[in-house]
N, CA, C, O and CB atoms as a CASP TS submission, in Angstrom:
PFRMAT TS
TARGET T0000
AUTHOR 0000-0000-0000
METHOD Language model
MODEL 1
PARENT N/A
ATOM      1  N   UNK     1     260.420  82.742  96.991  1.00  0.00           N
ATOM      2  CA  UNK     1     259.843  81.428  96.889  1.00  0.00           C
ATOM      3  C   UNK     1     259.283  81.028  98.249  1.00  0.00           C
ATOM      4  O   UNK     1     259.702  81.639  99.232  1.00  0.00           O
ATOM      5  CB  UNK     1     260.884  80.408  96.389  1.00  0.00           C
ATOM      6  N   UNK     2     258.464  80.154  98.389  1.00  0.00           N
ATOM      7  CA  UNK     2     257.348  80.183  99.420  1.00  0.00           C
ATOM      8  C   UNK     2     257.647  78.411 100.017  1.00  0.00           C
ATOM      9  O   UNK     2     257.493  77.564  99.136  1.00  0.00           O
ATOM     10  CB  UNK     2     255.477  80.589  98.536  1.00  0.00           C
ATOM     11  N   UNK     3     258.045  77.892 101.408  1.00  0.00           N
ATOM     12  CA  UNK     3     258.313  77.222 101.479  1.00  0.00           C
ATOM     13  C   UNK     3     257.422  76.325 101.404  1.00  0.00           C
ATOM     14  O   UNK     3     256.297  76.766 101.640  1.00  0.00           O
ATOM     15  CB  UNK     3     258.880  77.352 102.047  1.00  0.00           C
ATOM     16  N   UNK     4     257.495  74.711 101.057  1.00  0.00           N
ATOM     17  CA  UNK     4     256.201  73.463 100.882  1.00  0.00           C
ATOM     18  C   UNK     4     255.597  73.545 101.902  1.00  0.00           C
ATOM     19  O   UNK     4     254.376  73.677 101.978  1.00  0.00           O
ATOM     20  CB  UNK     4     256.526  71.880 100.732  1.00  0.00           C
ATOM     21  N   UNK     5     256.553  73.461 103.043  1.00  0.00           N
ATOM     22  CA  UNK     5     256.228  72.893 104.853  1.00  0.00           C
ATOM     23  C   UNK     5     257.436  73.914 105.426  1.00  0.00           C
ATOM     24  O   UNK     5     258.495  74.332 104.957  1.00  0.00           O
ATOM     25  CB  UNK     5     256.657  70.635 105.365  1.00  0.00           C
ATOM     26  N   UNK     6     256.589  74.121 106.903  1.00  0.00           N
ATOM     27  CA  UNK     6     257.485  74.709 107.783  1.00  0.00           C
ATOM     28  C   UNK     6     257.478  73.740 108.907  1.00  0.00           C
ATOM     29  O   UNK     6     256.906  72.715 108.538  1.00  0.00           O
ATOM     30  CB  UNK     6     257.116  76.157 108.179  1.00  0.00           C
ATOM     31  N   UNK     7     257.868  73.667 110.072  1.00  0.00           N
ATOM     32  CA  UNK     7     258.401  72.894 111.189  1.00  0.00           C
ATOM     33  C   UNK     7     258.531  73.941 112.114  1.00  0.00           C
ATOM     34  O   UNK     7     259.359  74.814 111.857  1.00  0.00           O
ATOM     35  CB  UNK     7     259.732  72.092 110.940  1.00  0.00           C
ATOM     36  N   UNK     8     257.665  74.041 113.457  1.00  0.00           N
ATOM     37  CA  UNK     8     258.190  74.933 113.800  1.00  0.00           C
ATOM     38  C   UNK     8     258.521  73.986 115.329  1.00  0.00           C
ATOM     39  O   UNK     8     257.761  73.126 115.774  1.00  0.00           O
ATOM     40  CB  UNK     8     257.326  76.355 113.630  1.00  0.00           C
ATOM     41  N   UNK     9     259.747  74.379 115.906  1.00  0.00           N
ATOM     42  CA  UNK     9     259.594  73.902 117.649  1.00  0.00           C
ATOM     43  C   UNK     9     260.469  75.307 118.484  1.00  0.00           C
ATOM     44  O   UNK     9     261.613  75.746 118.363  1.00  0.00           O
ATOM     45  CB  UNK     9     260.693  71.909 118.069  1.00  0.00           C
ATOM     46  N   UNK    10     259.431  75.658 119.243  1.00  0.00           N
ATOM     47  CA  UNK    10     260.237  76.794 119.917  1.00  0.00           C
ATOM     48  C   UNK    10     260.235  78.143 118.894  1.00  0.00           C
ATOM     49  O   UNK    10     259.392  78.616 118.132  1.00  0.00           O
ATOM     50  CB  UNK    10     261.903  76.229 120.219  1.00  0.00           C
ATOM     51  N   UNK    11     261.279  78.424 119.178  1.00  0.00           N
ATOM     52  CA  UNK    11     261.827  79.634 118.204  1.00  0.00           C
ATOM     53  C   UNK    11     262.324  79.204 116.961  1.00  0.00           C
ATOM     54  O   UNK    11     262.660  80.018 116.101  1.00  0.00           O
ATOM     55  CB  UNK    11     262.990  80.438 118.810  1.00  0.00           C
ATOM     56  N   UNK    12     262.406  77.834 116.779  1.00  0.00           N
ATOM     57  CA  UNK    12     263.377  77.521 115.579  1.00  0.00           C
ATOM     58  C   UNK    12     262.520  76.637 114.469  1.00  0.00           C
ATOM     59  O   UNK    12     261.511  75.954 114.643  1.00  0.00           O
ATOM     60  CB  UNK    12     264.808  76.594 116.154  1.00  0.00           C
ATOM     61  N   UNK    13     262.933  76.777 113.820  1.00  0.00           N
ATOM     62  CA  UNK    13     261.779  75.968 112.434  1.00  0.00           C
ATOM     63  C   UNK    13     262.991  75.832 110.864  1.00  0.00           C
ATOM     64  O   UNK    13     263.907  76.443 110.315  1.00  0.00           O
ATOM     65  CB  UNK    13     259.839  77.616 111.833  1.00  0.00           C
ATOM     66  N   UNK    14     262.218  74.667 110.747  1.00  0.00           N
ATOM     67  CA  UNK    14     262.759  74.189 109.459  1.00  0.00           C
ATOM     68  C   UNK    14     261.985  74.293 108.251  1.00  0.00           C
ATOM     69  O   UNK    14     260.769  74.154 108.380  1.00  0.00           O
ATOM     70  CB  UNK    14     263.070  72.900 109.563  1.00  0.00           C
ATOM     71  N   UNK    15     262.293  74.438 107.487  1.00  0.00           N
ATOM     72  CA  UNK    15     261.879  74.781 105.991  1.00  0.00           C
ATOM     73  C   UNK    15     262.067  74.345 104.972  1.00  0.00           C
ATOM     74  O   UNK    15     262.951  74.828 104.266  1.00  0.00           O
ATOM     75  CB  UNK    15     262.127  75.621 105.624  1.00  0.00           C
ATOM     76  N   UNK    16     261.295  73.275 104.543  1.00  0.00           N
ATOM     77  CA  UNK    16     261.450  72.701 103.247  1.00  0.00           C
ATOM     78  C   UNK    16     261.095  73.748 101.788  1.00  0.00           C
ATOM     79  O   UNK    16     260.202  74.595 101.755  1.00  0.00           O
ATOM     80  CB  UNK    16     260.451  71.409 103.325  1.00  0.00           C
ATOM     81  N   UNK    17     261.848  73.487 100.894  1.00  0.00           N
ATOM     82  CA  UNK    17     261.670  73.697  99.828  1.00  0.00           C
ATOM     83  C   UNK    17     261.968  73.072  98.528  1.00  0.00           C
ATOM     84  O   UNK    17     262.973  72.396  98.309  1.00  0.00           O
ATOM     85  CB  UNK    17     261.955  74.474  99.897  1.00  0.00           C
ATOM     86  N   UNK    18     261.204  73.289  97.832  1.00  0.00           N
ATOM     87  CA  UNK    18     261.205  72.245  96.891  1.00  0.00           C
ATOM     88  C   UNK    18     261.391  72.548  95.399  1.00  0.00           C
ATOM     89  O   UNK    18     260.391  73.076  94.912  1.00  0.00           O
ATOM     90  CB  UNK    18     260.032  71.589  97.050  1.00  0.00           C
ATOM     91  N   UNK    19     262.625  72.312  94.358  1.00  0.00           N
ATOM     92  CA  UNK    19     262.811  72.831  93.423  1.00  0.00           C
ATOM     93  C   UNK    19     262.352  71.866  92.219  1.00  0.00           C
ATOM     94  O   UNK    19     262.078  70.735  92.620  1.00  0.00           O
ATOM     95  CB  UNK    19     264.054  73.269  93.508  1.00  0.00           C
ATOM     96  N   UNK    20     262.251  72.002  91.246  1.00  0.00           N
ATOM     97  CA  UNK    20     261.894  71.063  90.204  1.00  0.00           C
ATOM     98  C   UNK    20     262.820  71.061  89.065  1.00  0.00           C
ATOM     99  O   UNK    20     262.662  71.830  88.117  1.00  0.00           O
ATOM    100  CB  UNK    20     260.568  71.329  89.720  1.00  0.00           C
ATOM    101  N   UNK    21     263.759  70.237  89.135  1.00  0.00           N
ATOM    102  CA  UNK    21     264.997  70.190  87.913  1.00  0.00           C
ATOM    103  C   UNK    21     264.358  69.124  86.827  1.00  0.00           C
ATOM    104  O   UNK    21     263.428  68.334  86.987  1.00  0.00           O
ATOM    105  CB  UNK    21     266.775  69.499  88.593  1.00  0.00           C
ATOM    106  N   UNK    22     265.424  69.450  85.315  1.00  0.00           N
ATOM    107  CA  UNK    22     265.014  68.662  84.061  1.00  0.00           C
ATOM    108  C   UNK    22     266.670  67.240  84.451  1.00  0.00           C
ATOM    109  O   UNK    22     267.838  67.477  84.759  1.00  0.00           O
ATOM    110  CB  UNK    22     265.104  70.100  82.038  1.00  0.00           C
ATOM    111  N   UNK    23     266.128  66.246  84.283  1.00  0.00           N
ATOM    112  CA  UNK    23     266.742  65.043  84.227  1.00  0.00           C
ATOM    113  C   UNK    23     266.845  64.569  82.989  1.00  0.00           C
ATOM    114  O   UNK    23     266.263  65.245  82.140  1.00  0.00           O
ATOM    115  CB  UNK    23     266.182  64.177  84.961  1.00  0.00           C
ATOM    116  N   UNK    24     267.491  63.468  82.563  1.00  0.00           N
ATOM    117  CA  UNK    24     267.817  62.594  81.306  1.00  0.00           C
ATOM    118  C   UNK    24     266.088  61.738  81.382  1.00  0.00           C
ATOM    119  O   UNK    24     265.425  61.508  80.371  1.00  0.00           O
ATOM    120  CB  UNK    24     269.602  61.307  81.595  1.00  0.00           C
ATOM    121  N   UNK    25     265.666  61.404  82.736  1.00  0.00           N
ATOM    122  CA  UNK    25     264.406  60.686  82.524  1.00  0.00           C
ATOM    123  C   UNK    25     263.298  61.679  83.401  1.00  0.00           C
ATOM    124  O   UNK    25     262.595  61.498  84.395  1.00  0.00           O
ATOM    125  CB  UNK    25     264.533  58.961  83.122  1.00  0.00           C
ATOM    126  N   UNK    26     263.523  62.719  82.554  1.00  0.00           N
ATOM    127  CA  UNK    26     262.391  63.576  82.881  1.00  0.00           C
ATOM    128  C   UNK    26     262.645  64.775  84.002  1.00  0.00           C
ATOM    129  O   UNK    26     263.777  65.029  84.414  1.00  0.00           O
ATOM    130  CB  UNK    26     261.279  62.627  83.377  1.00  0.00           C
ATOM    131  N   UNK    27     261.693  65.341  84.358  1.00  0.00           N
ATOM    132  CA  UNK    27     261.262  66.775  85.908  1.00  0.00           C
ATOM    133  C   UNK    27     261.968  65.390  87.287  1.00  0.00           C
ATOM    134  O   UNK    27     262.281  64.210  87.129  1.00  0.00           O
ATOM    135  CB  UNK    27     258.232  67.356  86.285  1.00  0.00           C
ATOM    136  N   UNK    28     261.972  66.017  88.160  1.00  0.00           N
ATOM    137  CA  UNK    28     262.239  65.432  89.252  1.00  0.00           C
ATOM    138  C   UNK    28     262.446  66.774  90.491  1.00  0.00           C
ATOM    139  O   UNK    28     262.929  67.892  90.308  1.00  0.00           O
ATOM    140  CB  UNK    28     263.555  64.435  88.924  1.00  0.00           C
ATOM    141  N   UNK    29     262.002  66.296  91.497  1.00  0.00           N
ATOM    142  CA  UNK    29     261.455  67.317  92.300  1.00  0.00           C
ATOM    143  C   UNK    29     263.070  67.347  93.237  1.00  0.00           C
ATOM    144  O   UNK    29     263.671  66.276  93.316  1.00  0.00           O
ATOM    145  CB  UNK    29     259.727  66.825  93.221  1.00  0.00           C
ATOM    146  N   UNK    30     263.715  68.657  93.934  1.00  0.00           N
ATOM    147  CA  UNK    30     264.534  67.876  94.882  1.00  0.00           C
ATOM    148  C   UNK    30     264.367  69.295  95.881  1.00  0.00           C
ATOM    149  O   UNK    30     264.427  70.500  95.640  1.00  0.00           O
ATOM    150  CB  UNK    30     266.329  67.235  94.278  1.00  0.00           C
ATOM    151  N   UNK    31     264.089  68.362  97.309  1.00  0.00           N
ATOM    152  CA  UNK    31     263.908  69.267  98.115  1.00  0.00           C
ATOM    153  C   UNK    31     265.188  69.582  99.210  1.00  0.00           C
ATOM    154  O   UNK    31     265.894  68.610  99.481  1.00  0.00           O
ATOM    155  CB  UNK    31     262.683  68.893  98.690  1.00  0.00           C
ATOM    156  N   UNK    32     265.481  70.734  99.772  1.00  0.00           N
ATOM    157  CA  UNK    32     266.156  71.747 100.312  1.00  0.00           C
ATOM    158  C   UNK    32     265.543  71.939 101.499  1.00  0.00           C
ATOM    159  O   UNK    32     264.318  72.054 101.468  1.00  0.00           O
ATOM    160  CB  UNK    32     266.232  72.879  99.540  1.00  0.00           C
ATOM    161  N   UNK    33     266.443  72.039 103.174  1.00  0.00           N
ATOM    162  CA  UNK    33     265.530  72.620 103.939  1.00  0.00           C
ATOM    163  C   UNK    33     266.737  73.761 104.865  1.00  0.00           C
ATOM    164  O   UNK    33     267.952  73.651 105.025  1.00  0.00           O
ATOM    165  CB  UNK    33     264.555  71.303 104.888  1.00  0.00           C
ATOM    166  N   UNK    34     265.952  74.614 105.241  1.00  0.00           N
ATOM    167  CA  UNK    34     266.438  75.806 105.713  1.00  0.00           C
ATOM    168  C   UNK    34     265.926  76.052 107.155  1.00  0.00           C
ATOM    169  O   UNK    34     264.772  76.290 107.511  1.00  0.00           O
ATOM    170  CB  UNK    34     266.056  76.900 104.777  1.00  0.00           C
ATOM    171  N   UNK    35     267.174  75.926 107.984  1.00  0.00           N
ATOM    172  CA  UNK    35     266.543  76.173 109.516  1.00  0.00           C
ATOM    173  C   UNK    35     267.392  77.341 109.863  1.00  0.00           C
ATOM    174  O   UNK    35     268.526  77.525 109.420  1.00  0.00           O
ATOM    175  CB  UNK    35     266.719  74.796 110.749  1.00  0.00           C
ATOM    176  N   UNK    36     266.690  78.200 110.778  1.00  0.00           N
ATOM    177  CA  UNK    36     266.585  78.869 111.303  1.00  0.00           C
ATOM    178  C   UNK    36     266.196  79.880 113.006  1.00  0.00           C
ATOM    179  O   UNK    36     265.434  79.332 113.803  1.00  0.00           O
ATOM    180  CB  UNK    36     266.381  78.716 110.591  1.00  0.00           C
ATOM    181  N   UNK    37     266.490  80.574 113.184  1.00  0.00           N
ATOM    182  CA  UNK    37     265.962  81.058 115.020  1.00  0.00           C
ATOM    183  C   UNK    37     265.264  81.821 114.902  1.00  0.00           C
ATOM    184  O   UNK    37     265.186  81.806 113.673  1.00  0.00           O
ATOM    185  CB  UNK    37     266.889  81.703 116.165  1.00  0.00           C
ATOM    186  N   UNK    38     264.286  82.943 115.361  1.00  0.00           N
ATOM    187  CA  UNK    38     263.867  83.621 115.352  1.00  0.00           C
ATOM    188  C   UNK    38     263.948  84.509 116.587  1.00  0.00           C
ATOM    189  O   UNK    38     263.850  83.860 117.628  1.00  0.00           O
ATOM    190  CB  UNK    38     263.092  83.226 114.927  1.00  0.00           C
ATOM    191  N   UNK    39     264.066  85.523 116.710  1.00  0.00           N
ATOM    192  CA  UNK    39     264.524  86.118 118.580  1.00  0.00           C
ATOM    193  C   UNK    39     264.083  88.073 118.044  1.00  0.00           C
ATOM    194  O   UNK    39     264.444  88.734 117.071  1.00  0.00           O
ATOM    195  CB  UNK    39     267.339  85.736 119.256  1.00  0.00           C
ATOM    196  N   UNK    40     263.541  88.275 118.761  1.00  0.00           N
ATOM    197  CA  UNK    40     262.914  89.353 119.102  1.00  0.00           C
ATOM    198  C   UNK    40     264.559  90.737 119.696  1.00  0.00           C
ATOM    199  O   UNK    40     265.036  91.063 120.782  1.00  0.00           O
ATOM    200  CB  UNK    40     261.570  88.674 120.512  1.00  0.00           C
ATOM    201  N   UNK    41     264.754  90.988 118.705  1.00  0.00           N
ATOM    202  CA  UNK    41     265.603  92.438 118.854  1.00  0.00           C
ATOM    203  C   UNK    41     265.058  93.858 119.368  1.00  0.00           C
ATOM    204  O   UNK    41     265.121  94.808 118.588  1.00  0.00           O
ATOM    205  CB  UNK    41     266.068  92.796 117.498  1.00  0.00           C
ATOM    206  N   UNK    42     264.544  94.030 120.611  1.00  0.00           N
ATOM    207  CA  UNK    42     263.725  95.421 120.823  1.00  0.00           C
ATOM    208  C   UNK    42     262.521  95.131 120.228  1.00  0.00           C
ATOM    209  O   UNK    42     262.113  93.985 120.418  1.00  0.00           O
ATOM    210  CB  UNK    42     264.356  96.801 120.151  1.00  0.00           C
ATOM    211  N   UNK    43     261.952  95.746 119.664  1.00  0.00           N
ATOM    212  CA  UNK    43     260.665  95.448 119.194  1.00  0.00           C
ATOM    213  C   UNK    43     260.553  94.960 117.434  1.00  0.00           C
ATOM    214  O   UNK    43     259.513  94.926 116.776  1.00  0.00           O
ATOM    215  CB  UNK    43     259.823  96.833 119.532  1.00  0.00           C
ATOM    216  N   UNK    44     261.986  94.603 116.938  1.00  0.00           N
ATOM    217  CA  UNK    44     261.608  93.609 115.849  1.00  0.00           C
ATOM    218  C   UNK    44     261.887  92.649 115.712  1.00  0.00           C
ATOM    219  O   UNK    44     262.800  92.573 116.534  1.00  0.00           O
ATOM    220  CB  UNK    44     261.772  93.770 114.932  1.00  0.00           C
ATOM    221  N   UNK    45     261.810  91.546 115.183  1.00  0.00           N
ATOM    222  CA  UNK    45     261.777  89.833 114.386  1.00  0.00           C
ATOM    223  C   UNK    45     263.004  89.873 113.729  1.00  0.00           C
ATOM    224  O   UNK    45     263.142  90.571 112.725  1.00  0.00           O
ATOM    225  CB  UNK    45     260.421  89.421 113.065  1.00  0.00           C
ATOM    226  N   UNK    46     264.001  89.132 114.230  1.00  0.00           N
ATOM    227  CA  UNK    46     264.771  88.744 113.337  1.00  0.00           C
ATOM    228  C   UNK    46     265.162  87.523 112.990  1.00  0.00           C
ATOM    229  O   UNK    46     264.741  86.779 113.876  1.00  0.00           O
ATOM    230  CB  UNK    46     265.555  89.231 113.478  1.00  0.00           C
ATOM    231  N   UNK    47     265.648  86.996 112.308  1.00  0.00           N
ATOM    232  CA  UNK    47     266.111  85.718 112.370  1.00  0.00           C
ATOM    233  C   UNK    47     267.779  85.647 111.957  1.00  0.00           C
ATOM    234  O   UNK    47     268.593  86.425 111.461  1.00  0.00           O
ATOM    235  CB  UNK    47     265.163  84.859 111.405  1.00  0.00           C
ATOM    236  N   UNK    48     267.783  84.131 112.507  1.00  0.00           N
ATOM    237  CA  UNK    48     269.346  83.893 112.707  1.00  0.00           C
ATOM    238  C   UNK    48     270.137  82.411 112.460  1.00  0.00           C
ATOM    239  O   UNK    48     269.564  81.642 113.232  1.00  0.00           O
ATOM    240  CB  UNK    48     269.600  84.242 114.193  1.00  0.00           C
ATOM    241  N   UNK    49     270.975  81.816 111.886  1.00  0.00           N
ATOM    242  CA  UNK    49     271.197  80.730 111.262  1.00  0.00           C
ATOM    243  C   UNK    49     272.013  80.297 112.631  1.00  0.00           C
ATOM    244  O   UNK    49     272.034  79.068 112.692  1.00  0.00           O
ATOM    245  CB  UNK    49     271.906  80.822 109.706  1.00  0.00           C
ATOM    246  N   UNK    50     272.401  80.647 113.270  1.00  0.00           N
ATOM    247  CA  UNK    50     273.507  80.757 114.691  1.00  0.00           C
ATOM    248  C   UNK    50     272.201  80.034 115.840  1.00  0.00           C
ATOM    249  O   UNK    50     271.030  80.283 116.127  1.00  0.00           O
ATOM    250  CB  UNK    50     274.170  83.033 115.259  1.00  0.00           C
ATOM    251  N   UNK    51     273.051  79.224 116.151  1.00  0.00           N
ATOM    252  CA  UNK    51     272.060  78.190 117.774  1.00  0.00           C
ATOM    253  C   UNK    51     272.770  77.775 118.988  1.00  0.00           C
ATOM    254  O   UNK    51     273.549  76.841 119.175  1.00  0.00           O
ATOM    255  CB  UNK    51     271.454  76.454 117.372  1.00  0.00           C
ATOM    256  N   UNK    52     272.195  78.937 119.985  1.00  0.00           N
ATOM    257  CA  UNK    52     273.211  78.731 121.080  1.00  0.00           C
ATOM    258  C   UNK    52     273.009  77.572 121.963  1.00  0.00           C
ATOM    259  O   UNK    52     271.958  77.116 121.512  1.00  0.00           O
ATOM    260  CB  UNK    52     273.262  79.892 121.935  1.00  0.00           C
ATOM    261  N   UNK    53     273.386  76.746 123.017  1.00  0.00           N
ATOM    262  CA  UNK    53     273.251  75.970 123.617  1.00  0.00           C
ATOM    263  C   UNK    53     271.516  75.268 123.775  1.00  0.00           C
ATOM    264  O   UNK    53     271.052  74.265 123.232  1.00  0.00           O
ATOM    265  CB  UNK    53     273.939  76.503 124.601  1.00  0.00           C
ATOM    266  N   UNK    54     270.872  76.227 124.711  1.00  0.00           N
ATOM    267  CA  UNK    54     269.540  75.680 124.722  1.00  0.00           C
ATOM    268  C   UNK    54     268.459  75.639 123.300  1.00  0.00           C
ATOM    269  O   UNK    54     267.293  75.255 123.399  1.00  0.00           O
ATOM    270  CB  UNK    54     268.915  76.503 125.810  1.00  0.00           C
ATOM    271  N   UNK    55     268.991  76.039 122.174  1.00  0.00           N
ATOM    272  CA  UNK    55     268.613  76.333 120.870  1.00  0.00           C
ATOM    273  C   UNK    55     268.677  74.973 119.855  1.00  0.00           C
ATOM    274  O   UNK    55     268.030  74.710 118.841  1.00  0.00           O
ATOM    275  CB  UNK    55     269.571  77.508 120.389  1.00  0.00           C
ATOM    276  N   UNK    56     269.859  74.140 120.653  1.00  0.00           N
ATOM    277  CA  UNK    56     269.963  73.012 119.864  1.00  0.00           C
ATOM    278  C   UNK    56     269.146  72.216 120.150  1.00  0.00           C
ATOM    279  O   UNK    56     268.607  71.836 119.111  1.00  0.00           O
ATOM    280  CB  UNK    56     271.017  72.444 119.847  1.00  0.00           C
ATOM    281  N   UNK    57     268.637  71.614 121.223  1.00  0.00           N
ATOM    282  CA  UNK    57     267.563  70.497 120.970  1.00  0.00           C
ATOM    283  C   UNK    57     265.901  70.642 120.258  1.00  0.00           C
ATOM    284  O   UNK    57     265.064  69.791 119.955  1.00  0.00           O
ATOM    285  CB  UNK    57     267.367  69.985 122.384  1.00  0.00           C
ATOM    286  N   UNK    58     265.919  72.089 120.177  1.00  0.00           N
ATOM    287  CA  UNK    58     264.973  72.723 118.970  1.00  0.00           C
ATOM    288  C   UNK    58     264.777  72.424 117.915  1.00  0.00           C
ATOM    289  O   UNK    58     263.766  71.960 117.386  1.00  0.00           O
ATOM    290  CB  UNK    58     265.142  73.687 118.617  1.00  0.00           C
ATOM    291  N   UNK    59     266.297  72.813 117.307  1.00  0.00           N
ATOM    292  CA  UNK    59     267.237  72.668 116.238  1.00  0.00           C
ATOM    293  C   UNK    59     267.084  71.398 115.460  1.00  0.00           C
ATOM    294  O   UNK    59     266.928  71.250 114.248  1.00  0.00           O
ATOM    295  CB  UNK    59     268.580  72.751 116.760  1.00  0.00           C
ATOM    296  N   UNK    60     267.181  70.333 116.622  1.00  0.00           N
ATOM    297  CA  UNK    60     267.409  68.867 116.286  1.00  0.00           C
ATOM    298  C   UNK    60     266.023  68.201 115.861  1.00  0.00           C
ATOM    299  O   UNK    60     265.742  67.422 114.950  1.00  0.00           O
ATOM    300  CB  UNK    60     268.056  68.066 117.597  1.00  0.00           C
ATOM    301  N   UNK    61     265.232  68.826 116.906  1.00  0.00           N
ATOM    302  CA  UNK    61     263.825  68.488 117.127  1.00  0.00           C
ATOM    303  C   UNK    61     263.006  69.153 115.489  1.00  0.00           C
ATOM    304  O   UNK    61     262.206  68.411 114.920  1.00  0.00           O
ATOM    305  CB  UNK    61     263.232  69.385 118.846  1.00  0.00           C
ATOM    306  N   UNK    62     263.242  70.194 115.045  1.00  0.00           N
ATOM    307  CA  UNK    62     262.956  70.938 113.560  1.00  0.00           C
ATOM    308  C   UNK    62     263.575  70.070 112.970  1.00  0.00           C
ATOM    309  O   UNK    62     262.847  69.101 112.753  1.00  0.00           O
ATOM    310  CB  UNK    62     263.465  72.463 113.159  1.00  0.00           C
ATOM    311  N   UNK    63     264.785  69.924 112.527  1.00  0.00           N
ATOM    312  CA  UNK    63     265.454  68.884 111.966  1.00  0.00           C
ATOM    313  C   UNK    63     264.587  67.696 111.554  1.00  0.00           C
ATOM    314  O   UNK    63     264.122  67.615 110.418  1.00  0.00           O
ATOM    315  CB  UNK    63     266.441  68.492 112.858  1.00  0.00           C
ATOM    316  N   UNK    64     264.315  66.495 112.785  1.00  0.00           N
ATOM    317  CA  UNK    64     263.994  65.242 112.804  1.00  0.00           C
ATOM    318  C   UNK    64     262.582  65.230 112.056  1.00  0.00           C
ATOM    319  O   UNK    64     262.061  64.271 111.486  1.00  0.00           O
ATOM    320  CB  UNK    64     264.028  64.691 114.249  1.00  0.00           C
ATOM    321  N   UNK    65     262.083  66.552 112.199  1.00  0.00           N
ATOM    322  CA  UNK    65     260.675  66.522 111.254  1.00  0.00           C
ATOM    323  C   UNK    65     260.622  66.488 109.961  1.00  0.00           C
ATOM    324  O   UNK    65     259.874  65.927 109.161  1.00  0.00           O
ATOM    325  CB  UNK    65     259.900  67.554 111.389  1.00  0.00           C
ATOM    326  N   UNK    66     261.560  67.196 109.865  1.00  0.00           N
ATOM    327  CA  UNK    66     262.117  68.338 108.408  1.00  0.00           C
ATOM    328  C   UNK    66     262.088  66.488 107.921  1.00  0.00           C
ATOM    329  O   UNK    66     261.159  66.052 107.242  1.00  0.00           O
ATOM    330  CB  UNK    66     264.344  69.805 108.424  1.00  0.00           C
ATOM    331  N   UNK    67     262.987  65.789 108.294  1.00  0.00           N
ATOM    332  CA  UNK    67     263.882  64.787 107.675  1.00  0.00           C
ATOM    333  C   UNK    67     262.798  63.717 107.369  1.00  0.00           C
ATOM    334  O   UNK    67     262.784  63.068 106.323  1.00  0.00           O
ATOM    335  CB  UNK    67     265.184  64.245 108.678  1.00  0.00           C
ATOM    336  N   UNK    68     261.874  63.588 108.390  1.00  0.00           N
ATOM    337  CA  UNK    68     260.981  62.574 108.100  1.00  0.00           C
ATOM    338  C   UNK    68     259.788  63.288 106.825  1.00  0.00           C
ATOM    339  O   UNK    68     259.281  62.629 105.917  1.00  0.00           O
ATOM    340  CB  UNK    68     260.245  62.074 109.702  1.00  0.00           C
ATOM    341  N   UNK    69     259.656  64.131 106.974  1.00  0.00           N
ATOM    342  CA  UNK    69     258.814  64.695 105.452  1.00  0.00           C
ATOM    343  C   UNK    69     259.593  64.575 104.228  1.00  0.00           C
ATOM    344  O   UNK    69     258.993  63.962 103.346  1.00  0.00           O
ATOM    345  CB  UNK    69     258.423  66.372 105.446  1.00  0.00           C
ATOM    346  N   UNK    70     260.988  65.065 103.862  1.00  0.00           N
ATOM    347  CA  UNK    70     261.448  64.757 103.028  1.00  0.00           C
ATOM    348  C   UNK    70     261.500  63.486 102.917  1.00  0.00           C
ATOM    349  O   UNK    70     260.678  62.947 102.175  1.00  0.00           O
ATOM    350  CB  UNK    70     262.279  65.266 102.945  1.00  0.00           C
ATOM    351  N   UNK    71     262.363  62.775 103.541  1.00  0.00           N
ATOM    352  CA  UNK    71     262.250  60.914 103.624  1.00  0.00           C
ATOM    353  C   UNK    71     261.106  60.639 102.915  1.00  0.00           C
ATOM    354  O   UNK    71     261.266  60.141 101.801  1.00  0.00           O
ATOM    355  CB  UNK    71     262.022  60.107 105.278  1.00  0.00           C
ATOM    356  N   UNK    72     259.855  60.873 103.347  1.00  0.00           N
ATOM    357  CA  UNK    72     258.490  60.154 103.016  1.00  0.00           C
ATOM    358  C   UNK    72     257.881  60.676 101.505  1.00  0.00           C
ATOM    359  O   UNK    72     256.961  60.070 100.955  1.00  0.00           O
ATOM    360  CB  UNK    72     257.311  60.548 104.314  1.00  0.00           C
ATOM    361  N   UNK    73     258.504  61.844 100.934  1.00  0.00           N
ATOM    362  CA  UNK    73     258.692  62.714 100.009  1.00  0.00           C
ATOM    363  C   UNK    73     259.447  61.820  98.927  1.00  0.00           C
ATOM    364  O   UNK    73     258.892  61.224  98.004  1.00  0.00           O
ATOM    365  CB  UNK    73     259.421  63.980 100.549  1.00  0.00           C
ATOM    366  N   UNK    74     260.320  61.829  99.104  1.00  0.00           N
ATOM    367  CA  UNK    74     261.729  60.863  98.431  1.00  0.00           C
ATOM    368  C   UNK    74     261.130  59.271  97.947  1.00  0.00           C
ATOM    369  O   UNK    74     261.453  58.676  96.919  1.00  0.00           O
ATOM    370  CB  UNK    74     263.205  60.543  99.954  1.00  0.00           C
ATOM    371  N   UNK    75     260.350  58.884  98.813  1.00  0.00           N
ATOM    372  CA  UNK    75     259.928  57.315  98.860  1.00  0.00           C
ATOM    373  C   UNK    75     258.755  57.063  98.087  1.00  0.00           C
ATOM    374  O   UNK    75     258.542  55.994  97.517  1.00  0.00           O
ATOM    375  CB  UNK    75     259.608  56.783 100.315  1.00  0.00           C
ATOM    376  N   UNK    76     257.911  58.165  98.068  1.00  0.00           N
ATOM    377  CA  UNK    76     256.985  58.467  97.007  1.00  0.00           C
ATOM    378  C   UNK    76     257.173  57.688  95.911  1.00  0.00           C
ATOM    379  O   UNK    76     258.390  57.667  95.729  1.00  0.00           O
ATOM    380  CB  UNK    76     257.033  59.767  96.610  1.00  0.00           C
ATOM    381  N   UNK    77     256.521  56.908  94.919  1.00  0.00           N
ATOM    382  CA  UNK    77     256.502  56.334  93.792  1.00  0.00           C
ATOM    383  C   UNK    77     255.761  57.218  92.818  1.00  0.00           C
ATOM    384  O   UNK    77     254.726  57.467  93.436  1.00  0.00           O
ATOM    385  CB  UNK    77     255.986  55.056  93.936  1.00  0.00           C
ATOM    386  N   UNK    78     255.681  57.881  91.570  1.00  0.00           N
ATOM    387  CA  UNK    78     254.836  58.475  90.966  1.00  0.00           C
ATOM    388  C   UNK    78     254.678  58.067  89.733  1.00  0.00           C
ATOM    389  O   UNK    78     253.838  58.600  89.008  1.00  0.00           O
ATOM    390  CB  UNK    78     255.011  59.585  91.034  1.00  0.00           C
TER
END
């Protein structure tokens, strides 16, 4: 599955995703976000759910985005 929005700051990025469940009053969308590191092992890409010290204000910074898209997502009237 292919995320809505990514976030990226630094090495670290957040990831919304967005599922679509059946309700009593209908579809309703509910979104999920997935952060992550990314760090270079020898010559491949890996990623990593683990954030060491200087990793967190990244972290927070992916986060605070992540949160304000969903927020504004959520508030939506349709």
């Amino acid at each position: 599955m292919k995320p809505e929005k990514v976030f990226r700051v630094g090495s670290v990025s957040a990831s919304v995703f967005v599922n679509t469940v059946d309700t009593e009053n209908g579809k309703r969308e509910i979104r999920n976000v997935n952060l992550q590191r990314r760090y270079k092992d020898g010559d491949e890409w890996k990623s990593s759910s683990s954030f060491g010290l200087g990793d967190i204000p990244q972290a927070m910074s992916a986060l605070q985005l992540a949160f304000d898209y969903v927020a504004e997502k959520e508030a939506e009237v349709s």
